[in-house]
Structure formats: structure tokens, C-alpha cells
C-alpha positions, 0 to 999 in steps of 0.5 A: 367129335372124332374123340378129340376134346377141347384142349387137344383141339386147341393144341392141333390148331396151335400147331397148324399155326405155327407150320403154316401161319395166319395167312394159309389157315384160311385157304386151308380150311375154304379147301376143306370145306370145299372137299367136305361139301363135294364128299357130302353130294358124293355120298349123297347121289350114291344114297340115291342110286342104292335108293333107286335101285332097291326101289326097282329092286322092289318093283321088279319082285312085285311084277314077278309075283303079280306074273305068276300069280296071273299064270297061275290063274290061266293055268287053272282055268286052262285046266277046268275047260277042258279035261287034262288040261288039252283043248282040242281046237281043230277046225271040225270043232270051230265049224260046228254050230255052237247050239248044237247041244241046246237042240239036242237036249230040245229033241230029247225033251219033244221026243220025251214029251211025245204027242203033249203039246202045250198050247200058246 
């Protein structure tokens, strides 16, 4: 305990006997104890906030990389939609009918199959 051993112990506590006598040596030491036990909560709750802190710490870099790694994924099927990246969202192309491509590849294949009809 601190380096000190059992006689050199025995010694400091001769002396603290004989400087203060029998009647303050207990005050003394409710006194220290009282210092040592608010020390230990001290030490404690500035544990927890170093605790609390690298958890946050820890939540904050999560989020982040959970964020970029969803920007990402928005960036990449940005860009597969539409070539470069750009998607042109002007008012012509949202009136448009969005089954104009389905007729049109239906007329190529009436104008292809020409006068054979199947029959229902």
C-alpha cells in the first residue's frame, strides 16, 4: 500500500498519537473517510461521462457511415436511371402517357405481323 510496510506504518501512526492525541485521531480519520468516499463518487461519475461520451462518440460514427453508405446507394441508382446521372423531370415528360412505349413496340409488332391475325 503506497510502499509503505508494517513498522513504517506503526511509526506514522505513533506520531499522529502523539501530535494530536486520542481524542481527534477518530475525528481525523471520519474526516478522511468522508474525503475518500466523496473522491471515489467524483472519480466515479466523471467515469461515466467519459463512458457516456465514447458511447455517443460511437453512435455519432455509426450514424455517419450508416449515412453515407445510404447516400451512396441513392447516388448509384441516380445514376443507373438515368444516363450522366441528370433526370430530366420537365412537365412535358410527367403529361406524357407512361404507356407510350408499350403501344409503340404494339404497333411494330401489328405492323410486322401484317394481315395474320390469330383468331380468340
Amino acid at each position: 500500500m503506497f510502499g509503505i510496510g508494517g513498522g513504517e506504518l506503526l511509526f506514522i501512526i505513533f506520531i499522529a498519537l502523539m501530535l494530536f492525541g486520542t481524542d481527534k485521531i477518530p475525528e481525523f480519520a471520519r474526516t478522511f473517510g468522508k474525503f475518500m468516499a466523496n473522491l471515489k463518487s467524483t472519480t466515479n461519475e466523471i467515469k461515466y461521462e467519459i463512458q457516456k461520451s465514447a458511447q455517443t462518440e460511437d453512435l455519432t460514427k455509426s450514424m455517419n457511415s450508416l449515412t453515407d453508405s445510404f447516400t451512396r446507394e441513392v447516388e448509384e441508382v441516380k445514376e443507373s436511371v438515368a444516363p450522366g446521372g441528370i433526370i430530366d423531370l420537365n412537365e412535358n415528360a410527367l403529361l406524357e402517357d407512361p404507356l407510350q412505349p408499350v403501344k409503340a413496340i404494339e404497333e411494330d409488332i401489328e405492323s410486322l405481323t401484317g394481315p395474320i391475325k390469330r383468331k380468340r
